[in-house]
C-alpha positions in Angstrom: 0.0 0.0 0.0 1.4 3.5 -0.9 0.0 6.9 0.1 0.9 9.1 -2.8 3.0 6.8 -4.4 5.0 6.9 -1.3 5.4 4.3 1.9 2.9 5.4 4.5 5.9 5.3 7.4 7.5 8.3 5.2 4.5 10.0 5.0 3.1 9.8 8.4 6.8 11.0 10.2 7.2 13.9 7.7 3.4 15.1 8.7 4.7 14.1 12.4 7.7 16.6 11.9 5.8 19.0 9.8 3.8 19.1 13.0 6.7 20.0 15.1 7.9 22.7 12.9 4.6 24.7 13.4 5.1 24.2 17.1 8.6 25.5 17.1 7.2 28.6 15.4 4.6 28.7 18.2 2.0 29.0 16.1 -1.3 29.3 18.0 0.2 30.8 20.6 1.0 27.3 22.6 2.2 26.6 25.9 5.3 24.6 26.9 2.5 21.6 28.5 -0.1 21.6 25.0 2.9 21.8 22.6 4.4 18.7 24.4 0.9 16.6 24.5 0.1 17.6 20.7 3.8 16.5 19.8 4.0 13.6 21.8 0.7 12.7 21.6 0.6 12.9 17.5 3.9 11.0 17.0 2.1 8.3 19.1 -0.7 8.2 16.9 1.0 9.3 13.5 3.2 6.1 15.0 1.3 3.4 15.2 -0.8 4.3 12.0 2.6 3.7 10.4 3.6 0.7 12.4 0.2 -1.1 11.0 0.7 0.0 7.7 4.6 -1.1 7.5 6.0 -4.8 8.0 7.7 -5.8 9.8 5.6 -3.8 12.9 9.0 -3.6 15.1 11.1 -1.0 13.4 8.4 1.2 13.1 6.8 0.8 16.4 10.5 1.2 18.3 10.8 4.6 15.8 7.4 6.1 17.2 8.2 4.9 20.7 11.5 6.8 20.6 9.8 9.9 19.1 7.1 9.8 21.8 9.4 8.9 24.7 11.9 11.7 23.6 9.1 14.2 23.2 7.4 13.5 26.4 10.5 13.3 28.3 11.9 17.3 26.5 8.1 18.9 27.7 7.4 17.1 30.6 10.6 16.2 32.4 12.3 19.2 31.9 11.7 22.7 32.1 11.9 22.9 27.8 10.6 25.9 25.5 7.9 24.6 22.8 10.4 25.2 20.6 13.1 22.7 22.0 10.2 19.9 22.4 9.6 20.0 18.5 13.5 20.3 17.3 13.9 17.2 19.5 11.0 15.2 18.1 11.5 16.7 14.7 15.5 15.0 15.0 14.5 12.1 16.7 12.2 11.3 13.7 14.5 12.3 10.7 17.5 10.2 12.4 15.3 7.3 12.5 13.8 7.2 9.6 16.6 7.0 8.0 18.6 4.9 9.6 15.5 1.9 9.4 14.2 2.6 6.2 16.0 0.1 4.2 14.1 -2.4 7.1 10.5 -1.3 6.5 8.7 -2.2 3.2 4.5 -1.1 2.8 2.2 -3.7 3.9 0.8 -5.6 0.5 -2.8 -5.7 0.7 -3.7 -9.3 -0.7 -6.7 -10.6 -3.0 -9.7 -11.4 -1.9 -10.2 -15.0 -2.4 -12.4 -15.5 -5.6 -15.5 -18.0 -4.9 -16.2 -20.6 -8.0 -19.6 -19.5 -9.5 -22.1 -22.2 -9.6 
């Protein structure tokens, strides 16, 4: 399956880190605590979207779990500016994806079974 002609896991951590580059313009005026739950949260989601859609699950799973974990840890276990939560997230992902992207392929929808006519 390809979204846009492209695999889904590039799609859904460049919309992920997209998402982090609005927040570290601040735009819509957000606070240190809602930029770090929309950027954590999000890779979370924008994560396992792309974990379901990629095979084999692990690489892509461990990639969103070390976007999340890093993102959560920059806005909630230190004192970080908005701006520092998305840089992080937005590095984490774009390390990551390149490192395990020759281990990822698209999940390959398969046929439905045809029933004999009769």
């Amino acid at each position: 399956m390809r979204i846009f002609g492209r695999e889904p896991a590039l799609i859904l951590n460049t919309l992920a880190g997209v998402l982090g580059l609005l927040v570290t313009f601040q735009i819509g005026g957000l606070s240190s605590e809602q930029a770090g739950w929309i950027v954590a949260g999000t890779s979370a989601i924008f994560g396992a979207v792309a974990a379901a859609m990629t095979r084999p699950i692990a690489v892509q799973a461990f990639t969103a779990a070390v976007a999340t974990i890093a993102s959560a840890v920059a806005a909630f276990g230190y004192e970080a500016a908005p701006t520092h939560v998305a840089a992080i997230n937005g590095f984490i992902l774009a390390v990551l994806m390149f490192v395990t992207r020759g281990q990822v392929s698209p999940l390959v929808p398969t046929a439905p079974a045809k029933t004999p006519v009769g």
